[in-house]
C-alpha positions as CSV (number, residue, x, y, z in Angstrom):
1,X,-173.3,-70.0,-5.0
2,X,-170.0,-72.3,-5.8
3,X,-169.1,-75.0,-3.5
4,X,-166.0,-73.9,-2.5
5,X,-167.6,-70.7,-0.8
6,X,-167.9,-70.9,2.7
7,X,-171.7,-69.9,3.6
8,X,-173.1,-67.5,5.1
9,X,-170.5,-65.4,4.2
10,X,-169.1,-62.7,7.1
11,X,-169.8,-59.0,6.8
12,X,-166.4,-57.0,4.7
13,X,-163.0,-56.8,7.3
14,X,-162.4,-53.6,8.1
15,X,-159.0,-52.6,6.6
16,X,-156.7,-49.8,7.9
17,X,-155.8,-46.4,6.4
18,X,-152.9,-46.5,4.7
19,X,-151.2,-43.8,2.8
20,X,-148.3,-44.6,1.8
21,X,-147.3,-48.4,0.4
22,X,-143.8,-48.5,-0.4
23,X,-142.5,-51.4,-3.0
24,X,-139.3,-52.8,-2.3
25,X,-137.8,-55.8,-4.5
26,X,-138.5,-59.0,-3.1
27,X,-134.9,-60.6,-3.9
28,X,-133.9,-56.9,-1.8
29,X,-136.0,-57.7,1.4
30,X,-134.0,-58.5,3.4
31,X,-131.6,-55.2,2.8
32,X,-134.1,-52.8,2.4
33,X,-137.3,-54.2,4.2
34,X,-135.8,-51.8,7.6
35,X,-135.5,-49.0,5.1
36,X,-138.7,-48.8,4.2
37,X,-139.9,-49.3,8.2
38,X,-137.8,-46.4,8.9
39,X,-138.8,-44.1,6.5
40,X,-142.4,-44.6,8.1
41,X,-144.2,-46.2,5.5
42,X,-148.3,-47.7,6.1
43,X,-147.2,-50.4,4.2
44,X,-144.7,-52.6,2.5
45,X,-145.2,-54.4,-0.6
46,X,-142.5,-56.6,-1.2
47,X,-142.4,-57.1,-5.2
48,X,-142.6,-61.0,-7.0
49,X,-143.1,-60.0,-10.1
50,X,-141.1,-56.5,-12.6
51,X,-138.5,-56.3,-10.1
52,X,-137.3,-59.4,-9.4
53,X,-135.1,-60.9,-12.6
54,X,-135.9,-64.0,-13.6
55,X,-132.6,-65.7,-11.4
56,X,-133.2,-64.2,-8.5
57,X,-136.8,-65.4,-7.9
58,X,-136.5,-68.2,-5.4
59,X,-133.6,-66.2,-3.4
60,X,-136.8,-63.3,-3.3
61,X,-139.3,-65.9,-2.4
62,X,-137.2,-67.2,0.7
63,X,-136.3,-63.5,1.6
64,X,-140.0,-62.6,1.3
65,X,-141.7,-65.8,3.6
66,X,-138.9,-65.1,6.4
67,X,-139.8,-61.1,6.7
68,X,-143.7,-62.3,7.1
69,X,-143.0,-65.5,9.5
70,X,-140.8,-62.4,11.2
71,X,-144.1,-60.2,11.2
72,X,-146.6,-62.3,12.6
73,X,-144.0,-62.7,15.6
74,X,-143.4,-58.8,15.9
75,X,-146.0,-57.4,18.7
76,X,-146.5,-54.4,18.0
77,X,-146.4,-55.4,14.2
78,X,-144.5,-53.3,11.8
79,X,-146.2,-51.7,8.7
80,X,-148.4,-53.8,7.2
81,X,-146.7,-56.3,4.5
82,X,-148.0,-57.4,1.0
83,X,-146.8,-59.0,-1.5
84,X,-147.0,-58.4,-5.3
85,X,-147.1,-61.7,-6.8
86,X,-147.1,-62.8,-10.6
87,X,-149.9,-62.9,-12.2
88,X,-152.3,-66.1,-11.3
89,X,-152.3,-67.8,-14.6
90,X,-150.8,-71.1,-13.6
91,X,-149.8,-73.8,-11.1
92,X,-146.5,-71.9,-9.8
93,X,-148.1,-68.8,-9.5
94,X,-150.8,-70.4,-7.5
95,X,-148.1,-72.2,-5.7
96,X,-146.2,-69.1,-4.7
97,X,-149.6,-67.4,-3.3
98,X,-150.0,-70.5,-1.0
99,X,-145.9,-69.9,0.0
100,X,-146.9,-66.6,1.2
101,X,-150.4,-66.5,2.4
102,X,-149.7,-67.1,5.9
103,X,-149.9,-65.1,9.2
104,X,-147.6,-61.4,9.0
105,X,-149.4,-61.1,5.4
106,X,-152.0,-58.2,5.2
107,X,-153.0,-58.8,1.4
108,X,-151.9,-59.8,-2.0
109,X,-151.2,-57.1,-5.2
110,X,-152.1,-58.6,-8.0
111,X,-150.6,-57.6,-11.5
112,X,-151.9,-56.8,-14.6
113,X,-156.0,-57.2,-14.1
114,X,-157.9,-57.7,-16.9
115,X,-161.0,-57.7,-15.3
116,X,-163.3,-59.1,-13.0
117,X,-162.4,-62.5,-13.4
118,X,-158.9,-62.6,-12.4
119,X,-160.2,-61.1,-9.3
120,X,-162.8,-63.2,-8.7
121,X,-160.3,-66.2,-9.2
122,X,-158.1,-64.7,-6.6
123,X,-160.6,-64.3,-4.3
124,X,-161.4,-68.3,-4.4
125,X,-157.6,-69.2,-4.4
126,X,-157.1,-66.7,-1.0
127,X,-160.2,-68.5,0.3
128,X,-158.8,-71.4,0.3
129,X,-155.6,-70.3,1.7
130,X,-157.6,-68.9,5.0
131,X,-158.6,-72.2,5.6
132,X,-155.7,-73.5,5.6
133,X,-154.5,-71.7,7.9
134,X,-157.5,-71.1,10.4
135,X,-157.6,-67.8,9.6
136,X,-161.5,-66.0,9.3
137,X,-162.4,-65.3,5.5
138,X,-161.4,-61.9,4.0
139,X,-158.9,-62.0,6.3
140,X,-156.0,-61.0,2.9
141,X,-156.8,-57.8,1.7
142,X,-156.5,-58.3,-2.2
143,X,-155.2,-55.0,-4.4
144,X,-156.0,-55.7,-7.7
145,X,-153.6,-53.6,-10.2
146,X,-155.5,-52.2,-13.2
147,X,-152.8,-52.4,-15.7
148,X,-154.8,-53.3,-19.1
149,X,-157.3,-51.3,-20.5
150,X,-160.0,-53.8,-20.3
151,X,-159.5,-53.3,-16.6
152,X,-160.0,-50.2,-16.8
153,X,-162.7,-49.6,-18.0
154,X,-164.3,-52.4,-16.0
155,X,-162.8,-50.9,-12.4
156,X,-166.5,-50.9,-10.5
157,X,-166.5,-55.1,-11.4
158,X,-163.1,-55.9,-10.6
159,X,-164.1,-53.3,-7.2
160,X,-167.4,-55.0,-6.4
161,X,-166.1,-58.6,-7.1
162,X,-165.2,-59.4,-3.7
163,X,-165.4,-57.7,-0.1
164,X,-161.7,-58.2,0.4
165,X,-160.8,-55.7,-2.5
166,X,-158.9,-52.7,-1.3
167,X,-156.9,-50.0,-1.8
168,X,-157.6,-49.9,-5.6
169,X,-157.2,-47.1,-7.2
170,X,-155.4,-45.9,-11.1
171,X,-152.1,-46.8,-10.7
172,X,-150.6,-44.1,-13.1
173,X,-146.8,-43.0,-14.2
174,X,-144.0,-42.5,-16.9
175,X,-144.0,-45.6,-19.2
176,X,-144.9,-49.4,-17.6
177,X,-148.5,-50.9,-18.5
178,X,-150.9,-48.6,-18.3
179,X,-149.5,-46.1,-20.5
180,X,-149.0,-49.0,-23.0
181,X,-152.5,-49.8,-22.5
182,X,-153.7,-46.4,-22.9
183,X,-151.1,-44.5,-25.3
184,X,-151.8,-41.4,-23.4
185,X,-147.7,-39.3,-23.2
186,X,-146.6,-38.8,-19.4
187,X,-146.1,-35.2,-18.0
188,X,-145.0,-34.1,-14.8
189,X,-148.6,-32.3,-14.2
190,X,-150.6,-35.5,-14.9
191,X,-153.5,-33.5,-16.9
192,X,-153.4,-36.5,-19.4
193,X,-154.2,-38.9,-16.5
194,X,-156.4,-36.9,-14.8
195,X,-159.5,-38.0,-16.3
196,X,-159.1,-41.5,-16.2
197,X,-158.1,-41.5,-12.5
198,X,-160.8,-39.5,-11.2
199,X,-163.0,-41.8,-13.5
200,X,-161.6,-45.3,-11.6
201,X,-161.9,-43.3,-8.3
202,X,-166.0,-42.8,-8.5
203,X,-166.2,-46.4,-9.7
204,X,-164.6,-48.0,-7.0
205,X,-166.1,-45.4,-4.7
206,X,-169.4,-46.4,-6.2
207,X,-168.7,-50.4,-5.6
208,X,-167.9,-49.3,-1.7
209,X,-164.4,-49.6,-1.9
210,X,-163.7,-46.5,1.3
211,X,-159.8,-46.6,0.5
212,X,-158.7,-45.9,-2.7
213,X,-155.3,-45.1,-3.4
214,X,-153.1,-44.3,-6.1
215,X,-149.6,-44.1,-7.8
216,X,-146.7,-43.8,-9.1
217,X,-144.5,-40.9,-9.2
218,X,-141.2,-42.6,-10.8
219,X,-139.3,-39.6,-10.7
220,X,-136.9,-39.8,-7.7
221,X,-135.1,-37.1,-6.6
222,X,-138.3,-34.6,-7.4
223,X,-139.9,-34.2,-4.6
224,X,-141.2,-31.0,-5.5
225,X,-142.6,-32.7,-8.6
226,X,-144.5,-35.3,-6.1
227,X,-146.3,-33.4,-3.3
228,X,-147.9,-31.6,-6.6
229,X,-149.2,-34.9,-7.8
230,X,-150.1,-36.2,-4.0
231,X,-152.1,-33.5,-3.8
232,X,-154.0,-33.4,-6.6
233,X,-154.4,-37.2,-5.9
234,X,-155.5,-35.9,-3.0
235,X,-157.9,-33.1,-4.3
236,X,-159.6,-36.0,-6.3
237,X,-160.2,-37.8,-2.9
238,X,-158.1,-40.6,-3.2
239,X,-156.3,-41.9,0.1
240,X,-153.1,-42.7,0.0
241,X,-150.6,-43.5,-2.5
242,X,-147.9,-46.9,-3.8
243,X,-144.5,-45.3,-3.8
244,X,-141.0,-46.9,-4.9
245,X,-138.6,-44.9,-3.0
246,X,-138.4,-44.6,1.0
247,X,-137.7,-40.8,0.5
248,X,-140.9,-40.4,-1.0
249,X,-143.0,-41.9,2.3
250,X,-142.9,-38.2,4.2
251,X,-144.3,-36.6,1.7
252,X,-146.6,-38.8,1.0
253,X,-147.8,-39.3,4.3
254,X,-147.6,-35.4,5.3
255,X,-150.2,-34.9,2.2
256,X,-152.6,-37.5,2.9
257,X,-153.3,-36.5,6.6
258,X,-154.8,-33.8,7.6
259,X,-152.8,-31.1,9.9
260,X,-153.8,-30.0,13.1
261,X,-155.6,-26.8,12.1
262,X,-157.8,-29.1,9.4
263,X,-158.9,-31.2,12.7
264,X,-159.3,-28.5,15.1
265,X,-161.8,-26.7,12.3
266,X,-163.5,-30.3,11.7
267,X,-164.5,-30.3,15.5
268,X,-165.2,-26.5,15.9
269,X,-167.8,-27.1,12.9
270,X,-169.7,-30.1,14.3
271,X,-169.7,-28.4,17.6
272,X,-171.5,-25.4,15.7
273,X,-173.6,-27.6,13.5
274,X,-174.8,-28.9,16.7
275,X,-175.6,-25.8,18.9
276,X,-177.7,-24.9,16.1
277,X,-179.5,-27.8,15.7
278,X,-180.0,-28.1,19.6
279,X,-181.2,-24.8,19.1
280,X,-184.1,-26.0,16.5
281,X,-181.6,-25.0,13.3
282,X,-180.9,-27.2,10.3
283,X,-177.7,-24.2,9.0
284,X,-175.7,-21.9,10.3
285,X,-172.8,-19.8,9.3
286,X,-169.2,-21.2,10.3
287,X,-166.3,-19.6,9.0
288,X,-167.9,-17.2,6.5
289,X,-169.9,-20.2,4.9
290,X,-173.4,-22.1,5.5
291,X,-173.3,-25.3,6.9
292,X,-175.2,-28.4,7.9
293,X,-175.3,-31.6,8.8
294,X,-173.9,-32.8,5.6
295,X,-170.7,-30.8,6.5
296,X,-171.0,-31.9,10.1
297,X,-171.1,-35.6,9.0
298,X,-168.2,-35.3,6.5
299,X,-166.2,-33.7,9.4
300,X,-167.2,-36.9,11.8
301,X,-166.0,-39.1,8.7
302,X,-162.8,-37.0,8.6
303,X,-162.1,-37.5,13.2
304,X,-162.8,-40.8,12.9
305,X,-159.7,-41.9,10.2
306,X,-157.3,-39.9,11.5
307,X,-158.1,-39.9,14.9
């Protein structure tokens, strides 16, 4: 073990569910920062790195430390805020994560992965940022962005790297990196992605990760167009989902929470799982199908994030 690990080191933090994470322009934060709280997203990530030009970086930078020194005074908090840095491949990038790794932060994005070793560097660097501030270790949830194909393809390392990896997931759209990276041609219905992100998904299921979540829909005004591709996200068992437009968060967060009929069926089912097995029965029919206590305990999982 390195010497700049703290030993022994603390069971994962538990992370909350989040299913919708809204970018918003980090030179913009100040502007549309209460958008994106009204519009009810999980989460905020205010963007460093595409969508800030060059000029405007250490206006964004200013604008982004205020909103968090602004959320770790907010009781109760609002949604929970990252930040998308650049990526950490120098002195000012590692000097901009120390700028914002500070109370009010929930975790870092970071940009264009190439594999387990960024991660693994990030992981030290946020280390050391929790002790400088007093804060427990894990305590910044870290989102790595699987942008490259080498990343890719190695999503259960970058997963399994370190306990504060979360909410990763394949972070597909129209144009940007990953289509670069993997030449596939964007369509509305997302059958050319549908491989690859139900591919990452078991990986990073496999490496423990319980949250993954996925992304983007870039088309704005289609709303239509996104609930389809929430819900096959969705179908896949993803969790959530990044966003770039506050009128996207409803939808988003209607699809990735059950309704009251899904619940009421989850608790009717355990309740006859039960019966039966108080009654000396492993199965019994519910609803026209068999079930057990593998349905019983996938209907626990479901009360217990959503209610």
């Amino acid at each position: 073990m390195s010497s700049d690990r703290r030993t022994p080191r603390p069971a994962p933090v538990p992370r909350p569910h989040l299913r919708s994470l809204l970018f918003v322009p980090g030179n913009r934060t100040a502007d549309w920062l209460p958008k994106a709280q009204a519009a009810g997203a999980d989460a905020v990530i205010l963007d460093l790195e595409d969508a800030v030009p060059e000029g405007d970086r250490a206006s964004a930078l200013a604008q982004v430390s205020d909103a968090l020194s602004r959320q770790a005074d907010i009781s109760p908090p609002g949604p929970a805020l990252f930040v998308r840095l650049t990526p950490l491949d120098g002195w000012a990038a590692a000097d901009e994560l120390r700028t914002v790794c500070r109370p009010g932060l929930s975790g870092i994005v970071l940009p264009k992965v190439t594999g387990r070793d960024d991660v693994r560097h990030a992981d030290r660097l946020l280390d050391w940022c929790e002790r400088e501030h007093g804060l427990p270790q894990g305590h910044f949830a870290l989102v790595p962005l699987l942008e490259t194909a080498q990343a890719l393809r190695d999503a259960h390392g970058c997963a399994a790297q370190a306990d504060r990896v979360a909410y990763l997931g394949a972070i597909t759209g129209a144009g940007g990196d990953v289509e670069r990276a993997v030449g596939y041609r964007w369509s509305p219905q997302g059958s050319e992605t549908h491989a690859l992100r139900a591919r990452v998904l078991l990986d990073v299921r496999a490496a423990g990760s319980p949250q993954p979540v996925a992304g983007l829909w870039t088309r704005v005004g289609d709303l239509d167009g996104l609930r389809a591709f929430a819900e096959q996200n969705r179908a896949l068992g993803y969790t959530g989902m990044m966003a770039i437009h506050p009128s996207h968060v409803p939808v988003i967060n209607e699809v990735f929470a059950p309704g009251a009929d899904e619940l009421t069926r989850a608790r009717e089912l355990i309740a006859a799982v039960e019966a039966a097995q108080a009654r000396g029965t492993g199965a019994v029919t519910f609803g026209g199908e068999m079930v057990d206590e593998a349905m019983a305990a996938t209907a626990r999982s479901l009360l217990a994030r959503h209610t």
